[in-house]
N, CA, C and O atoms as a GROMACS GRO file, in nm:
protein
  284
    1UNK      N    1   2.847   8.484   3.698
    1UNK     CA    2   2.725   8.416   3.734
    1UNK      C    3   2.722   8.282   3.659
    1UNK      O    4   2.747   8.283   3.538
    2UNK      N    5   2.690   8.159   3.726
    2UNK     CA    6   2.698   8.061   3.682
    2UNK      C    7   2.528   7.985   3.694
    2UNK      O    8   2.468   8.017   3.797
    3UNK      N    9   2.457   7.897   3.603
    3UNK     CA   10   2.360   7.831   3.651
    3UNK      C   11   2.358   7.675   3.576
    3UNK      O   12   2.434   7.621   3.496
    4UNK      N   13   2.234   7.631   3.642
    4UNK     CA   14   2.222   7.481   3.599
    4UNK      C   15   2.054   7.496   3.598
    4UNK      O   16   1.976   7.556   3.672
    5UNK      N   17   2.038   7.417   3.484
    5UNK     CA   18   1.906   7.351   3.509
    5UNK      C   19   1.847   7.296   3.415
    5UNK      O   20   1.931   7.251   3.337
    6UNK      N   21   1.720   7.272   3.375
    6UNK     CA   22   1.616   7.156   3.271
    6UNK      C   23   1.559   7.291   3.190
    6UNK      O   24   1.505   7.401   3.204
    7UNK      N   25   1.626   7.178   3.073
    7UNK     CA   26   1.532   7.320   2.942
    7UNK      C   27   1.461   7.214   2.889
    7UNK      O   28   1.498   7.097   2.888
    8UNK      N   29   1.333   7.270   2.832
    8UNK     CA   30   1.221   7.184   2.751
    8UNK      C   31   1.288   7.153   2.638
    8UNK      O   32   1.372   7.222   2.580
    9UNK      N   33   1.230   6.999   2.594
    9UNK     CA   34   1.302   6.948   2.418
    9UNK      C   35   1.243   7.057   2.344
    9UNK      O   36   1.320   7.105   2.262
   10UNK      N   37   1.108   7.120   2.350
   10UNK     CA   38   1.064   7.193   2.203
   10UNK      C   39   1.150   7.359   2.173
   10UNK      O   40   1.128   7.431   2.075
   11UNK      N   41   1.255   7.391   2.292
   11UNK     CA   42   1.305   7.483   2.237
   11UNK      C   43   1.353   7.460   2.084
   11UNK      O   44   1.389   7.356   2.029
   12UNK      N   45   1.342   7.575   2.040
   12UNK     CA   46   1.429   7.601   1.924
   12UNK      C   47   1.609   7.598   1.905
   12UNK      O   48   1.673   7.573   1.803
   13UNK      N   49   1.654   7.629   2.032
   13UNK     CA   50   1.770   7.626   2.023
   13UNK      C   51   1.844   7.533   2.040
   13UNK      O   52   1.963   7.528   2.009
   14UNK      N   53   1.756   7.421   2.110
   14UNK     CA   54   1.805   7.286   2.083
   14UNK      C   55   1.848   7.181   2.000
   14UNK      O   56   1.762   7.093   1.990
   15UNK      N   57   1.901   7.170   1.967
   15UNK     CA   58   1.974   7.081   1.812
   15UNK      C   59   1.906   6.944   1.838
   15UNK      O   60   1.917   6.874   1.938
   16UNK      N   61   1.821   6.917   1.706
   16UNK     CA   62   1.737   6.787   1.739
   16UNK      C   63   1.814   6.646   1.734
   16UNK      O   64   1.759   6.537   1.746
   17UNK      N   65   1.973   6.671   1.711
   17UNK     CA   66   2.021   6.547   1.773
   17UNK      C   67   2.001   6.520   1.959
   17UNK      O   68   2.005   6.412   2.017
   18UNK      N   69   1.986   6.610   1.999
   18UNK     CA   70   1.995   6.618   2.140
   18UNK      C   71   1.839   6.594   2.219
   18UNK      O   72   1.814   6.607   2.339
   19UNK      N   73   1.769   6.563   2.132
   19UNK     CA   74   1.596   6.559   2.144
   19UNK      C   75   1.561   6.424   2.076
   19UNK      O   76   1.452   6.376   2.107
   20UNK      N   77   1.623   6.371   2.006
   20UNK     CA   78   1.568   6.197   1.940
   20UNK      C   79   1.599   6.155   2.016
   20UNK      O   80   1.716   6.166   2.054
   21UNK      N   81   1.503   6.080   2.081
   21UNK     CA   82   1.526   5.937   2.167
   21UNK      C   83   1.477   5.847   2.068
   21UNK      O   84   1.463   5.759   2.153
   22UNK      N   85   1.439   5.791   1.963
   22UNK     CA   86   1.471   5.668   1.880
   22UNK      C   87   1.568   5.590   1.880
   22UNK      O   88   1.570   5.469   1.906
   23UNK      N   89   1.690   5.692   1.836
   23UNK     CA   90   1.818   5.587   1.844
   23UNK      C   91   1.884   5.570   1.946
   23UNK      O   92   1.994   5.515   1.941
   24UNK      N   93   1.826   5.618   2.069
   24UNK     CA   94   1.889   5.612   2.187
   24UNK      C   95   1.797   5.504   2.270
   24UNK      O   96   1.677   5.476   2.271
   25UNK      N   97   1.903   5.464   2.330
   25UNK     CA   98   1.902   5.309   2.469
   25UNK      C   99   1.911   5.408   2.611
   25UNK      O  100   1.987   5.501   2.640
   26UNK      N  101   1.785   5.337   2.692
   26UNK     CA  102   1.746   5.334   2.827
   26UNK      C  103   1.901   5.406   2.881
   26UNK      O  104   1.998   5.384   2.809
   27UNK      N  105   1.915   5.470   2.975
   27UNK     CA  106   2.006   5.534   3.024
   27UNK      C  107   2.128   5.582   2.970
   27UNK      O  108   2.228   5.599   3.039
   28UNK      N  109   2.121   5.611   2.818
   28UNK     CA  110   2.182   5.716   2.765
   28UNK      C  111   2.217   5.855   2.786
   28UNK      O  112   2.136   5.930   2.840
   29UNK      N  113   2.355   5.905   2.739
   29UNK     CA  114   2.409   6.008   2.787
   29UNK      C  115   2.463   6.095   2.708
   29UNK      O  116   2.585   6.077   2.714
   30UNK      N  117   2.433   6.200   2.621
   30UNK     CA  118   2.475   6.226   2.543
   30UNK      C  119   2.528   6.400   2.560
   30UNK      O  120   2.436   6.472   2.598
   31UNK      N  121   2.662   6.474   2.538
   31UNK     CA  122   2.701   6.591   2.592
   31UNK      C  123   2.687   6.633   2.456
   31UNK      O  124   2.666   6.555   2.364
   32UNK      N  125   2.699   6.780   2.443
   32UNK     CA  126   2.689   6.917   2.364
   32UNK      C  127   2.791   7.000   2.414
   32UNK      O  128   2.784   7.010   2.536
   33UNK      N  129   2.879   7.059   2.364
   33UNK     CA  130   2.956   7.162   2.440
   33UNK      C  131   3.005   7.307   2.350
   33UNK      O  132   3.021   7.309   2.228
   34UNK      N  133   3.017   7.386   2.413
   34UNK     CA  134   3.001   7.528   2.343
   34UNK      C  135   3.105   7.556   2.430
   34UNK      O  136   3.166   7.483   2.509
   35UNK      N  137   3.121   7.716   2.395
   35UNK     CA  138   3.251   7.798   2.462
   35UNK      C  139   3.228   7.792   2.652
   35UNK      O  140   3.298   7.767   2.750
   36UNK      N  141   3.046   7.845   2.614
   36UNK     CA  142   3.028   7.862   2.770
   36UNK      C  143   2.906   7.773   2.821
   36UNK      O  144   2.839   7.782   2.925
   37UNK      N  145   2.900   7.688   2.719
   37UNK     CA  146   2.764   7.610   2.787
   37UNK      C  147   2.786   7.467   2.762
   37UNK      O  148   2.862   7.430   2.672
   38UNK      N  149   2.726   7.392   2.834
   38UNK     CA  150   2.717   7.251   2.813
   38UNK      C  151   2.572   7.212   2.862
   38UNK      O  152   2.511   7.262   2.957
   39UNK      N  153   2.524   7.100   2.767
   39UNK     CA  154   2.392   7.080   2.761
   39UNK      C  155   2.400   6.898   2.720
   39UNK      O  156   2.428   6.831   2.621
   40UNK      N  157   2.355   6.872   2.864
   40UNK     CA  158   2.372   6.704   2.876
   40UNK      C  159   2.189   6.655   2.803
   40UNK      O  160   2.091   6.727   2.814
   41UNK      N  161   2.191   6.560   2.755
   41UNK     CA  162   2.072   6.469   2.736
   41UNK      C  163   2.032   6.310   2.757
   41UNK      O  164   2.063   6.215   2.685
   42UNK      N  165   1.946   6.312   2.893
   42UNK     CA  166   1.965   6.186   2.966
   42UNK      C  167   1.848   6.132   2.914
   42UNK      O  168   1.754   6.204   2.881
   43UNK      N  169   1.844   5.988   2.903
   43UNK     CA  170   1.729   5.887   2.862
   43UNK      C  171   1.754   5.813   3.025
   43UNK      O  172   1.855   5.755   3.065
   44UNK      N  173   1.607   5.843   3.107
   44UNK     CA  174   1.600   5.756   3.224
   44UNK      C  175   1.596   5.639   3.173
   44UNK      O  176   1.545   5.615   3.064
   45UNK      N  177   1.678   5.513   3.287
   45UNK     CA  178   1.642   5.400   3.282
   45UNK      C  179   1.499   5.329   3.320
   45UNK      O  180   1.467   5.229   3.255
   46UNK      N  181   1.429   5.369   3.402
   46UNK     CA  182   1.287   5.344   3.436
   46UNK      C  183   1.205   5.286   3.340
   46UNK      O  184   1.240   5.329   3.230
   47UNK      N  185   1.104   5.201   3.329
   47UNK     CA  186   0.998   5.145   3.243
   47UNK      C  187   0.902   5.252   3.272
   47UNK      O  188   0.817   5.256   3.183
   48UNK      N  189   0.885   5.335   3.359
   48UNK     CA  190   0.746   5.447   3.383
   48UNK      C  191   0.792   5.580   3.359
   48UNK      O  192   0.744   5.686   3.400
   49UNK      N  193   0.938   5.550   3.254
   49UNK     CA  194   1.010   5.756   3.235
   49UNK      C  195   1.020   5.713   3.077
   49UNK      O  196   1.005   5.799   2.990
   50UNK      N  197   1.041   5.607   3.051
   50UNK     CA  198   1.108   5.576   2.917
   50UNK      C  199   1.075   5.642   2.791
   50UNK      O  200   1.138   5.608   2.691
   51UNK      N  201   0.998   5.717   2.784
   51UNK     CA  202   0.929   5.796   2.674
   51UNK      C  203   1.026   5.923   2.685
   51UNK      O  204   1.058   5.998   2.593
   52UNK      N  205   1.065   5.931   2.824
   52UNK     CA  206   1.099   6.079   2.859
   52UNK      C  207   1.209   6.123   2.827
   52UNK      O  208   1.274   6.034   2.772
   53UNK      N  209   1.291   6.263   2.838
   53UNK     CA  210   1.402   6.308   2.797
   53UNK      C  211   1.414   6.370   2.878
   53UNK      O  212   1.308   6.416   2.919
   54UNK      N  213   1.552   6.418   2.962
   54UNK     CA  214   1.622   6.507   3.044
   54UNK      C  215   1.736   6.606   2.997
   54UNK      O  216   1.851   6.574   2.966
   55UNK      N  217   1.672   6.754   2.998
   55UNK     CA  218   1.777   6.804   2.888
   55UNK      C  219   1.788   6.871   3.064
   55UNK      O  220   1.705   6.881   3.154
   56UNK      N  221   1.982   6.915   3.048
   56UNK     CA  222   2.012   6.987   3.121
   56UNK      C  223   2.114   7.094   3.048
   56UNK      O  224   2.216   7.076   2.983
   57UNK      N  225   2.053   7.196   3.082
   57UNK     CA  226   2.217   7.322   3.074
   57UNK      C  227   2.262   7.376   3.197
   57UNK      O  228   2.213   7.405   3.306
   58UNK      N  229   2.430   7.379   3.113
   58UNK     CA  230   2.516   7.419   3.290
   58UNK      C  231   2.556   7.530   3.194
   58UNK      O  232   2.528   7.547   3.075
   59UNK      N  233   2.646   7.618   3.300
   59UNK     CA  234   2.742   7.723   3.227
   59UNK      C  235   2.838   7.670   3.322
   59UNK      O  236   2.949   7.717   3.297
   60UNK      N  237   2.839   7.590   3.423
   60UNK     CA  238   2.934   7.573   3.534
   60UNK      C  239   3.019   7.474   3.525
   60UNK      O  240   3.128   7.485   3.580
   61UNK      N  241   2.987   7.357   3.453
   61UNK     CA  242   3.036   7.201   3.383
   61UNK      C  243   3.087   7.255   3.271
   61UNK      O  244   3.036   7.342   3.200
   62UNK      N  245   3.229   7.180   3.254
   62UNK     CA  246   3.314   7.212   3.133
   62UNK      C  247   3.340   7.015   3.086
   62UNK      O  248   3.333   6.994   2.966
   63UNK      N  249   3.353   6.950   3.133
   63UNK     CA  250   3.391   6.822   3.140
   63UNK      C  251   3.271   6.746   3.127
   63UNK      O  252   3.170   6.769   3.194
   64UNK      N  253   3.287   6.608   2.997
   64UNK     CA  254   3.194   6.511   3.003
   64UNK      C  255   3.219   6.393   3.102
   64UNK      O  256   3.241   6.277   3.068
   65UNK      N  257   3.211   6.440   3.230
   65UNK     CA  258   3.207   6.349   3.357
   65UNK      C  259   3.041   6.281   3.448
   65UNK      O  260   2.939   6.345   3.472
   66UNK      N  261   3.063   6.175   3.469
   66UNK     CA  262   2.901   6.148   3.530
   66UNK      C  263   3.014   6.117   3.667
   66UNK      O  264   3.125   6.069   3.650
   67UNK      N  265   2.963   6.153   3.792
   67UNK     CA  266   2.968   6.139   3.959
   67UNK      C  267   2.912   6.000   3.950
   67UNK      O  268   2.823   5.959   3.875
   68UNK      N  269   3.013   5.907   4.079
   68UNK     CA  270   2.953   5.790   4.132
   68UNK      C  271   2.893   5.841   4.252
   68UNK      O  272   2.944   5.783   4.348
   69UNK      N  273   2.818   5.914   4.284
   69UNK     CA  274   2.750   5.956   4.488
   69UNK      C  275   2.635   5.908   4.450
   69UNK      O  276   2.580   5.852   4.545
   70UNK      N  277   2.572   5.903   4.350
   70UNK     CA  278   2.430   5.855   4.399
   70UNK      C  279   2.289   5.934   4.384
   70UNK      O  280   2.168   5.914   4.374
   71UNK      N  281   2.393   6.049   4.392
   71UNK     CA  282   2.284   6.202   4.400
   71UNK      C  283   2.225   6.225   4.283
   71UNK      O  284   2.150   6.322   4.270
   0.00000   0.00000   0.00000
């Protein structure tokens, strides 16, 4: 079984390098990787997200790759 999706910054299990957006610039990308998980942290480029943080976990992504499609 494989999944993807958005975990909240205030988990606990989140390592608070992966939750500071201070030292991080507008469309930043930053990977985490474990045996079976990978956990990306995106800073939107937007002026109306910029506060915001995008945590994602995969079990399905092994590779720090970003797609050119658009999607």
């Amino acid at each position: 079984m494989t999944f993807v999706g958005t975990i909240k910054a205030n988990k606990k299990e989140v390592p608070k390098e992966m939750t500071d957006r201070n030292n991080r610039r507008l469309g930043s990308i930053a990977f985490l990787f474990t045996k079976e998980l990978t956990l990306v942290s995106y800073v939107p480029t937007t002026a109306k997200t910029k506060k915001k943080l995008v945590l994602l976990l995969s079990s399905m992504h092994t590779q720090p790759t970003i797609g050119n499609t658009g999607k």
